[in-house]
N, C-alpha and C positions, 0 to 999 in steps of 0.2 A: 504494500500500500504506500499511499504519497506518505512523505515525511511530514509530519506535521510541527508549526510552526500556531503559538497559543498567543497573543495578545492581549494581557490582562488576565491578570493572576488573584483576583477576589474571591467572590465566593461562586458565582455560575464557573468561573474561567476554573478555577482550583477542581469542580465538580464531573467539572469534562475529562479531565487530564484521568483524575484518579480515578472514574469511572474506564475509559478505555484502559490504563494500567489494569485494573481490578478487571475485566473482562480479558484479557490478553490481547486485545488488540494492538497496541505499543509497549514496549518497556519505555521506564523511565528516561534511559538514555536516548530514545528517540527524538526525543521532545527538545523543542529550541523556546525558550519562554523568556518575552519581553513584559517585565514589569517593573516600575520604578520605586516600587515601596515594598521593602525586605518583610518576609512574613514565615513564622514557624514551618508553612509547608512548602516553601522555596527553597527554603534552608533542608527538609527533607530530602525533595528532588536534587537538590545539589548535590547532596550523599550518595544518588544513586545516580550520578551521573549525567544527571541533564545538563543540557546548554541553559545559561540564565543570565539574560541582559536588561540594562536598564534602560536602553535608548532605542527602538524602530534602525535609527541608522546605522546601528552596529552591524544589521542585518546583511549578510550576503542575500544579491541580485537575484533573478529566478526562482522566487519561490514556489512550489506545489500549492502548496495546504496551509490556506491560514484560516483558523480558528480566530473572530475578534470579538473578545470579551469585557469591553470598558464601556464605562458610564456613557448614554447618550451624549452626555454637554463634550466630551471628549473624540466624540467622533470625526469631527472632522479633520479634525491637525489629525487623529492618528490615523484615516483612511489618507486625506495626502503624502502622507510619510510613506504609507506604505506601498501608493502607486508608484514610486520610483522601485521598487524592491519585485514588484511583479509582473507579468508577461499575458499572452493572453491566452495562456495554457490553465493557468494560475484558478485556485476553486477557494474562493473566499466566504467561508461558511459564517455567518453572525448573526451571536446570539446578545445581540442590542436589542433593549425595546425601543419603537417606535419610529426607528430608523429605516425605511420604505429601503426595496431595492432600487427605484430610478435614484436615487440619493446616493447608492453604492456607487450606480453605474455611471455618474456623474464624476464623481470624487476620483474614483480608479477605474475607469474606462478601458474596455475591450476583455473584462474577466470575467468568469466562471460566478454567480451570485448566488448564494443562498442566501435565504434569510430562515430564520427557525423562532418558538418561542417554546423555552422550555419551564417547567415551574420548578414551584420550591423544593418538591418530593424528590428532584430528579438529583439532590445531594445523597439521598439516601439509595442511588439508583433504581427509584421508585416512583420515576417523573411520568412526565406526557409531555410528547414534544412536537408542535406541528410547522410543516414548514414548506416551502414550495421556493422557487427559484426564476432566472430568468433564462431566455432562450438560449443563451449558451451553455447552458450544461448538459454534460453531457451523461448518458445513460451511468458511466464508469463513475461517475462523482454524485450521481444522485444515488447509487449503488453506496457510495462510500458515506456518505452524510446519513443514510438511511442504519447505517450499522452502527456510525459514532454515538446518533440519536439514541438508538436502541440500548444501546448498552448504561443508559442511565435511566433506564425504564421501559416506555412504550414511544414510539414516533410514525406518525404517518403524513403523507403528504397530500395539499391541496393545492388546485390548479390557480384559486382566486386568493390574490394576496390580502385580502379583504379580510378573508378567513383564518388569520394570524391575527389581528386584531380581534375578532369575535374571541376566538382562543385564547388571547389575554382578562379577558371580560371573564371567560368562564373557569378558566385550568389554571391561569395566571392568579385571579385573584379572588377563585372560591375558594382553595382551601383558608385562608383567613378565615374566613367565615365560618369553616369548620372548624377551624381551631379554637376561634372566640364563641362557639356555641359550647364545643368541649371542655374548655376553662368556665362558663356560666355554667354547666353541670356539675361540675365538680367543686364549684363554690356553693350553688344550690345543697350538695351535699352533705358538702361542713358547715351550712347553715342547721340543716336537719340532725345535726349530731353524730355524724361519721366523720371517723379519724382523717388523717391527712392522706394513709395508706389507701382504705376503703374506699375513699370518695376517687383514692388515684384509679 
């Protein structure tokens, strides 16, 4: 498979990485991770070998496989950075919210686009990730996006990019809502006189 190249190392970026580790898809050394703020699991990946930079420009030209995992507000410097680094072979999978692919395809022009949205669960490789792309991709990379997804839970793809937002609406930000009805259960609980245990 493409070598993969991870931009943004927080908590989706960190979830991706350890999920394909954790499924065998990449060893650690595979992986080339661009993040500017030092964190206990970069320091792990170090240990086993990964590449770990703190600038896009450090990057050698020609990349395969970039995974981009930074905050909307950060998108645009680090999609310009990284259109000088990419070609038009190049499959640039991200998992930003709200960031449309004509926005990708503006910024770094003539690549391979995914866009994906994945949820909270998919830390626990227990996600749902949907995601659809633009006419350059090709069957080999929507093959490879389709398995990176996977391995952090469930993913399937839709043809309406439209349907990435709906999917934020529902996969994105119900379990909140399950979580906060969960947490009223369990304080309903210890109102009723069960332990901390019990009501857990």
């Amino acid at each position: 498979m493409k070598k993969p190249v991870v931009v943004g190392c927080g908590n989706m970026g960190s979830a991706v990485i350890e999920a394909m580790i954790q499924q065998g898809l990449y060893r650690a050394e595979a992986f080339t991770i661009v993040e500017k703020y030092e964190n206990s699991y970069l320091r792990k990946l170090a240990d086993q070998k990964a590449v770990i930079l703190d600038e896009i420009e450090h990057l050698e030209g020609g990349l395969e496989f970039v995974i981009v995992a930074v905050k909307p507000q950060d998108s645009a410097s680090v999609l310009e950075q990284l259109a000088l680094k990419t070609n038009p072979g190049t499959l640039l999978l991200s998992i930003m919210a709200g960031i449309s692919i004509a926005e990708m395809e503006t910024l770094v022009p003539g690549v391979q686009v995914i866009r994906c949205m994945p949820n909270t669960p998919c830390s626990l490789q227990q996600g749902m990730s949907v995601y659809c792309g633009n006419p350059a991709v090709t069957s080999e990379s929507f093959e490879l996006a389709q398995t990176v997804l996977d391995a952090m839970g469930r993913a399937f793809q839709v043809k309406d990019e439209i349907m990435i937002d709906s999917a934020t609406a529902i996969s994105g930000s119900g379990p909140a809502y399950v979580f906060y009805l969960a947490e009223a259960l369990k304080e309903g609980a210890s109102k009723l006189g069960f332990s901390d245990e019990q009501a857990d």
